[in-house]
Backbone as ProteinMPNN parsed JSONL, in Angstrom:
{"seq_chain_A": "XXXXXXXXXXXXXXXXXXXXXXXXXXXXXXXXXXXXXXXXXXXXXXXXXXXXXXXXXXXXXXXXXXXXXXXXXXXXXXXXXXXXXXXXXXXXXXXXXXXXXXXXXXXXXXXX", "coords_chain_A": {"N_chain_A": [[0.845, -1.17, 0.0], [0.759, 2.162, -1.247], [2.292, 5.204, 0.667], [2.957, 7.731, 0.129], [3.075, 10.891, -1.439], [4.779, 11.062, -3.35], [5.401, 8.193, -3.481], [2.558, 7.245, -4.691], [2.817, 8.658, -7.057], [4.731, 7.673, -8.425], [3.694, 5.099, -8.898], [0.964, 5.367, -10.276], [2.073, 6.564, -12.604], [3.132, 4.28, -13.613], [1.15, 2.329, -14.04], [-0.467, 4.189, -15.893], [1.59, 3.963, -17.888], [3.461, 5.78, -18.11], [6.22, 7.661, -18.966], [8.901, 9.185, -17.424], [10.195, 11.302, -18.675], [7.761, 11.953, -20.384], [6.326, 12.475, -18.986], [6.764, 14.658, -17.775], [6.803, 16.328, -19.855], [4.364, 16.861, -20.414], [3.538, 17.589, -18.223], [4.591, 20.7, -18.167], [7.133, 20.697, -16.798], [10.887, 20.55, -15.815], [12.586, 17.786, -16.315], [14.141, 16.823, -14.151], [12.675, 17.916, -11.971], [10.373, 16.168, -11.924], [12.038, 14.122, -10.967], [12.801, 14.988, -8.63], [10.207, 15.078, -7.321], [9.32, 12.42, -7.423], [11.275, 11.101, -5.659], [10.849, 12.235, -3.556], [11.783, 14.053, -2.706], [10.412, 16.658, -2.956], [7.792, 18.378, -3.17], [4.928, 19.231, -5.238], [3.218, 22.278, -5.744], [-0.783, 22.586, -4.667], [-1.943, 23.514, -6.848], [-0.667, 21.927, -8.978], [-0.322, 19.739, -8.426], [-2.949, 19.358, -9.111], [-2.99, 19.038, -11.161], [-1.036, 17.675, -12.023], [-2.817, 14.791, -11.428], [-4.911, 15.53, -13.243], [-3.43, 14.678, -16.105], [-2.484, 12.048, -15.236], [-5.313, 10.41, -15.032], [-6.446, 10.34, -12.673], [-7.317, 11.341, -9.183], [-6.42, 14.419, -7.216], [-7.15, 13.946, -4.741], [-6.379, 11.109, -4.404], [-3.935, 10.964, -4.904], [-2.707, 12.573, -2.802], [-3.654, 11.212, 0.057], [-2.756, 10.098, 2.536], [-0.968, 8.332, 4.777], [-2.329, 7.555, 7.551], [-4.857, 8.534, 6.449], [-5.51, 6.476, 5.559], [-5.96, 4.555, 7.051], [-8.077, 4.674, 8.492], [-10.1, 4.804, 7.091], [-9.622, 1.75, 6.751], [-10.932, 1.237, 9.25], [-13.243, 2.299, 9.197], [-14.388, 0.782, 7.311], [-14.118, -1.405, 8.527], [-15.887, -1.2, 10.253], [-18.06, -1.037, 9.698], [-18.489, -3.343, 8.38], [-18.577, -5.071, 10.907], [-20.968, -4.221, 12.172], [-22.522, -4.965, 10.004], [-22.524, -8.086, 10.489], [-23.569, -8.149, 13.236], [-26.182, -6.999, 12.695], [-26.992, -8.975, 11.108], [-27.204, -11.258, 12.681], [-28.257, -10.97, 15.126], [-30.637, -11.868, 16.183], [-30.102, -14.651, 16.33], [-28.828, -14.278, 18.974], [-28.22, -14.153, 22.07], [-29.884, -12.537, 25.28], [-27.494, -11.636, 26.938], [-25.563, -12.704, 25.423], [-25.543, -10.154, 23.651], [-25.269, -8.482, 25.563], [-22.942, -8.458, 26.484], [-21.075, -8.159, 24.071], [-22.245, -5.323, 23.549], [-20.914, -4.479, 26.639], [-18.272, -5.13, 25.676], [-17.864, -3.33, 23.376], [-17.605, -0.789, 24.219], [-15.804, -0.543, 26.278], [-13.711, -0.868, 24.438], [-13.976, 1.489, 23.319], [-13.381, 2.916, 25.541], [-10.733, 2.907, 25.352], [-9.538, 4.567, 23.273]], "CA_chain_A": [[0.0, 0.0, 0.0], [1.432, 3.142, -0.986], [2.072, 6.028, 1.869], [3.373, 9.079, 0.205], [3.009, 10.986, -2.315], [5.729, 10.202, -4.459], [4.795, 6.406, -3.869], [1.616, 7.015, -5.309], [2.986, 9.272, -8.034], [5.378, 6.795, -9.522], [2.798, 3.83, -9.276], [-0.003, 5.989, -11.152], [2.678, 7.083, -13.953], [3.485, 3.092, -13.741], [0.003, 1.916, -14.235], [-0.854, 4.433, -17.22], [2.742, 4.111, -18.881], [3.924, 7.216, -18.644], [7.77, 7.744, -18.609], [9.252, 10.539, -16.683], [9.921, 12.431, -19.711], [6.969, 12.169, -21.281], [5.367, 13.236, -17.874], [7.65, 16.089, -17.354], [6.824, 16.966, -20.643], [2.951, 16.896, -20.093], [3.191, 18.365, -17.063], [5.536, 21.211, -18.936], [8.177, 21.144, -15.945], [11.677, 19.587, -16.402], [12.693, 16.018, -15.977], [14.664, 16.935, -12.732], [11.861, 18.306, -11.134], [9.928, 14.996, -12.288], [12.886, 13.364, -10.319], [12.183, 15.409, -7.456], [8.832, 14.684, -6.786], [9.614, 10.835, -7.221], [12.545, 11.057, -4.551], [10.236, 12.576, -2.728], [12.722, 15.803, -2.07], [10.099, 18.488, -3.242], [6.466, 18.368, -3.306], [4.623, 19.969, -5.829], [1.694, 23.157, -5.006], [-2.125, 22.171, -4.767], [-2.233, 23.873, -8.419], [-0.144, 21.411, -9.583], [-1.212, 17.932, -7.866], [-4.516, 19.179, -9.523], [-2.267, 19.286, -13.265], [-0.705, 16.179, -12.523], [-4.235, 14.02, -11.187], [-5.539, 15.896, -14.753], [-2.442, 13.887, -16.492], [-2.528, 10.771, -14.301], [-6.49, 10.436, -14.688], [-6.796, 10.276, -11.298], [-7.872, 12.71, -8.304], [-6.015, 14.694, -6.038], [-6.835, 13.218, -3.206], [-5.616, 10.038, -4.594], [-1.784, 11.32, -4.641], [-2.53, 13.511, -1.421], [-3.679, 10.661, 1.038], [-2.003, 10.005, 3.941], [-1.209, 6.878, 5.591], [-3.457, 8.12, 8.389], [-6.507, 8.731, 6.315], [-5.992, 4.813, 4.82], [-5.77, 3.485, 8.176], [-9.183, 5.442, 8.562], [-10.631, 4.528, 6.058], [-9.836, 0.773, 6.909], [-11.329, 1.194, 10.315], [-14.471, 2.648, 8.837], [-15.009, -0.438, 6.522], [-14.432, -2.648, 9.53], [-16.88, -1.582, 11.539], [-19.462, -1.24, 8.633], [-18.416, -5.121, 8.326], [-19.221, -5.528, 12.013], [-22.419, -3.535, 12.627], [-23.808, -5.597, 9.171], [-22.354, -8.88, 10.42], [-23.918, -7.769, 14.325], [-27.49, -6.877, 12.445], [-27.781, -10.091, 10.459], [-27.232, -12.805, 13.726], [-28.522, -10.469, 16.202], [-31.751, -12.55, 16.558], [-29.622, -15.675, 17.112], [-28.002, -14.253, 19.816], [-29.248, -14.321, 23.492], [-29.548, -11.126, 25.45], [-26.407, -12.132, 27.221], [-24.498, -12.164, 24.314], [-25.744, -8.852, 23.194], [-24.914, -7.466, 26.472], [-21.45, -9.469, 26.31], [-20.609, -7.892, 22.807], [-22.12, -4.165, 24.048], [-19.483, -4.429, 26.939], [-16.63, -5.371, 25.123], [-17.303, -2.439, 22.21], [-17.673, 0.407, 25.033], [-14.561, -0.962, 26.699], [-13.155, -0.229, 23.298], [-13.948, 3.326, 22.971], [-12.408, 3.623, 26.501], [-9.1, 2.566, 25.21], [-9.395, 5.238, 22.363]], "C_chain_A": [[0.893, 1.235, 0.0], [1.147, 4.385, -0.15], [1.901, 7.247, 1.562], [3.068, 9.293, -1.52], [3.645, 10.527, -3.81], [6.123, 8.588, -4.823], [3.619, 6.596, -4.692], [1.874, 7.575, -7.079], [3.281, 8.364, -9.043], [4.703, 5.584, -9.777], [1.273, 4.112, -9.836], [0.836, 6.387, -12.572], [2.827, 5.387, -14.458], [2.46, 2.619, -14.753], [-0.857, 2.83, -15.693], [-0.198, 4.641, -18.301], [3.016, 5.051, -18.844], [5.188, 7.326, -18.196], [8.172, 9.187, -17.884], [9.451, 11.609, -17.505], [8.946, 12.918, -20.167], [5.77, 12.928, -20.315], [6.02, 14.206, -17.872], [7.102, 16.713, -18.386], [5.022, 17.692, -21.19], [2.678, 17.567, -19.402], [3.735, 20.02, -17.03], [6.478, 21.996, -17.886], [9.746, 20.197, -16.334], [11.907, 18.24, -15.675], [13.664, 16.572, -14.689], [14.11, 17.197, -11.603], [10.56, 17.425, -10.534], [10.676, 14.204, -11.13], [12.644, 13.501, -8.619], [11.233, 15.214, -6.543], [8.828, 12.859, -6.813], [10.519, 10.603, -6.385], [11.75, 11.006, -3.615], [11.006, 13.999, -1.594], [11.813, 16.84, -2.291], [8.546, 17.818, -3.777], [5.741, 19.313, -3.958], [3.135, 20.802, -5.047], [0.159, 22.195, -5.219], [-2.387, 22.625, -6.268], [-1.953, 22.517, -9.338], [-0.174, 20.124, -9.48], [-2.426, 18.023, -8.677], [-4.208, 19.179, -11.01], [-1.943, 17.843, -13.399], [-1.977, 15.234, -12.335], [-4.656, 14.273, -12.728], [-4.496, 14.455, -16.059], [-2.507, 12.624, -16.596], [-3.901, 9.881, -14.683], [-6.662, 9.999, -13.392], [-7.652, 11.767, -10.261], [-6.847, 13.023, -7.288], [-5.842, 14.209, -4.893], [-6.425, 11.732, -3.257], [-3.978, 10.219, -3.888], [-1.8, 12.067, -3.437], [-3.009, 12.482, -0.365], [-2.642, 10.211, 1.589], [-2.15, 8.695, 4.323], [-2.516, 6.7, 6.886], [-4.765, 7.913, 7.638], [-6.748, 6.863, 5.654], [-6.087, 4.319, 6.212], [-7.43, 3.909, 8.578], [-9.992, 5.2, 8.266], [-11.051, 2.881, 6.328], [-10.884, 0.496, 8.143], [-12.601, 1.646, 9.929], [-15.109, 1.324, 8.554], [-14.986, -1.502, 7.389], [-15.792, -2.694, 10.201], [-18.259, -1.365, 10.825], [-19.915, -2.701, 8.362], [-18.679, -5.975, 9.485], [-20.595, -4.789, 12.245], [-22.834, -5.182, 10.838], [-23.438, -7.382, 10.081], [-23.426, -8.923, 12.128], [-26.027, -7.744, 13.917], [-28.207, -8.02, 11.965], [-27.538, -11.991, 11.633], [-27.712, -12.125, 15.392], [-30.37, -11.109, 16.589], [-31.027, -13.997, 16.849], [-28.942, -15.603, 18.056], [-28.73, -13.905, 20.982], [-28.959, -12.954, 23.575], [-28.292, -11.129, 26.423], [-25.204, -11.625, 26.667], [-24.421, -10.648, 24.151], [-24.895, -7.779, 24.404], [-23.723, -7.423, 26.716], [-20.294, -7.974, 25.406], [-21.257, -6.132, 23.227], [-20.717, -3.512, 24.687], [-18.223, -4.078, 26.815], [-16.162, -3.974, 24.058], [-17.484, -1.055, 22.782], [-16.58, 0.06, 25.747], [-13.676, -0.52, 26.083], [-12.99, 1.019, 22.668], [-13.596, 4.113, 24.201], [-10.771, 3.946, 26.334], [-8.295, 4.254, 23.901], [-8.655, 6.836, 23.474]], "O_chain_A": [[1.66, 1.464, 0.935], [-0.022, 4.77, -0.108], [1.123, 7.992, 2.159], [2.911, 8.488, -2.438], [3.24, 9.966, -4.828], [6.711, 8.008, -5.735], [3.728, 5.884, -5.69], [1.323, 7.086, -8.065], [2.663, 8.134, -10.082], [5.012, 4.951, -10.786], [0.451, 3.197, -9.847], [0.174, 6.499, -13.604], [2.645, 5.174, -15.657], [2.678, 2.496, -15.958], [-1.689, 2.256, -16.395], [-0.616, 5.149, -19.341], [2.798, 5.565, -19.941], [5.374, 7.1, -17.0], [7.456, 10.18, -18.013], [9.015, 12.728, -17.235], [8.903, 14.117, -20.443], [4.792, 13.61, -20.623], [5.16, 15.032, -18.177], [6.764, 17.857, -18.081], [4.685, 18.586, -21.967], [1.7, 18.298, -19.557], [3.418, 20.681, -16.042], [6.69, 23.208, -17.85], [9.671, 19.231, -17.093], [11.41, 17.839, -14.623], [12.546, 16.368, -14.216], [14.575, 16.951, -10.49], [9.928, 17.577, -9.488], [9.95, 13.622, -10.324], [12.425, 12.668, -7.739], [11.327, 15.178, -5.316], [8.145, 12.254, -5.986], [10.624, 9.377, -6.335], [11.707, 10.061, -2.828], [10.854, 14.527, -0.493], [12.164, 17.962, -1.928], [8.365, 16.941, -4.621], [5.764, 20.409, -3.398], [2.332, 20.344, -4.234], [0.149, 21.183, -5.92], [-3.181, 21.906, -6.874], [-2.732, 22.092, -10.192], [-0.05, 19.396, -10.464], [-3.002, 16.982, -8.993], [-5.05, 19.302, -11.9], [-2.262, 17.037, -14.273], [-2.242, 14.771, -13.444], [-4.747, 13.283, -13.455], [-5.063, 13.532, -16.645], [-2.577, 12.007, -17.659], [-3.737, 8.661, -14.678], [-7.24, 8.914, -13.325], [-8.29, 12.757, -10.62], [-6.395, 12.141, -6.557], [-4.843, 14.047, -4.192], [-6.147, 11.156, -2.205], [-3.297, 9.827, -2.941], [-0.673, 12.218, -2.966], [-2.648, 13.047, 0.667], [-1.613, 9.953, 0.965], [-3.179, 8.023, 4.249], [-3.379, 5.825, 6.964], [-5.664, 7.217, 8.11], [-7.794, 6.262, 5.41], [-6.492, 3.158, 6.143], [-7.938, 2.942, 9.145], [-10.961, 5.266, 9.023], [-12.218, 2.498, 6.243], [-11.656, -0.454, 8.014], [-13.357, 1.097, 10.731], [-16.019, 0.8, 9.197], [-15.691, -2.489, 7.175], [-16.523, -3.618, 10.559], [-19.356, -1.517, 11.362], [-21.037, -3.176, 8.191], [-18.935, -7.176, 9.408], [-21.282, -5.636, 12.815], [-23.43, -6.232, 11.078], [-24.53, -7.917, 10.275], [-24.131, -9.932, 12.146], [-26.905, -8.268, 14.602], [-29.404, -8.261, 12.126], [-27.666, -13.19, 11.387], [-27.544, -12.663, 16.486], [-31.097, -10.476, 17.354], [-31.543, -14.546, 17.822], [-28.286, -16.603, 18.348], [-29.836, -13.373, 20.879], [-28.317, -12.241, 22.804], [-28.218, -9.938, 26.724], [-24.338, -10.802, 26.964], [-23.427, -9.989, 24.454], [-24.216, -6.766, 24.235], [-23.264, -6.382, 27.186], [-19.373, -7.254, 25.792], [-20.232, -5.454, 23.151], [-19.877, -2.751, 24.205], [-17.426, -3.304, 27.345], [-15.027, -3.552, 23.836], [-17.528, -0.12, 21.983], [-16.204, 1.22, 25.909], [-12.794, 0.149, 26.62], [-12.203, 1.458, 21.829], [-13.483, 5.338, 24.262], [-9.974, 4.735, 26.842], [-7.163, 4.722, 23.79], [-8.329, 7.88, 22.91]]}, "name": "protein", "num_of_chains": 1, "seq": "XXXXXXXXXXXXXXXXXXXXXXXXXXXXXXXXXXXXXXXXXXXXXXXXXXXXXXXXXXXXXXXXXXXXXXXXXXXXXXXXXXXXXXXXXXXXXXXXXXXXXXXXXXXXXXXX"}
């Protein structure tokens, strides 16, 4: 999973073929500056994430997420995957359980 920008950069130029020249030359900055932003020494303006995404076909916030907002993101889809998995056996479960599995996920938002 890529973290940073310039991980995502070079595995979006990867994925639609595009060579560093031919991006530099698209993007109409020079191939060193291309280099730059793939090092990850120099981060280009919000103008210009929104030139390259144009380029890339992608979106901004593609090449601008954060390890943070994926970890976020995962934790969302978990617990969308527990509340449905919670809604569809919550009649086979005693009130016990329920109160069990309450418990344990308020316990869990102590720890937070």
């Amino acid at each position: 999973m890529s973290t940073s920008f310039s991980e995502r950069l070079s595995e979006r130029m990867k994925q639609v073929g595009m060579s560093q020249k031919a991006f530099a030359e698209a993007l109409g900055v020079a191939e060193a500056t291309v280099s730059r932003y793939l090092s990850g020494e120099r981060t280009p303006s919000v103008n210009v994430v929104g030139k390259i995404a144009r380029i890339l076909q992608t979106t901004p916030d593609y090449l601008l997420r954060s390890a943070s907002d994926e970890s976020l993101q995962a934790v969302n889809c978990d617990m969308v995957n527990i509340k449905s998995l919670i809604s569809r056996n919550a009649k086979n479960m005693s009130l016990d359980d329920k109160m069990e599995l309450i418990r344990m996920m308020m316990e869990g938002d102590k720890d937070k």
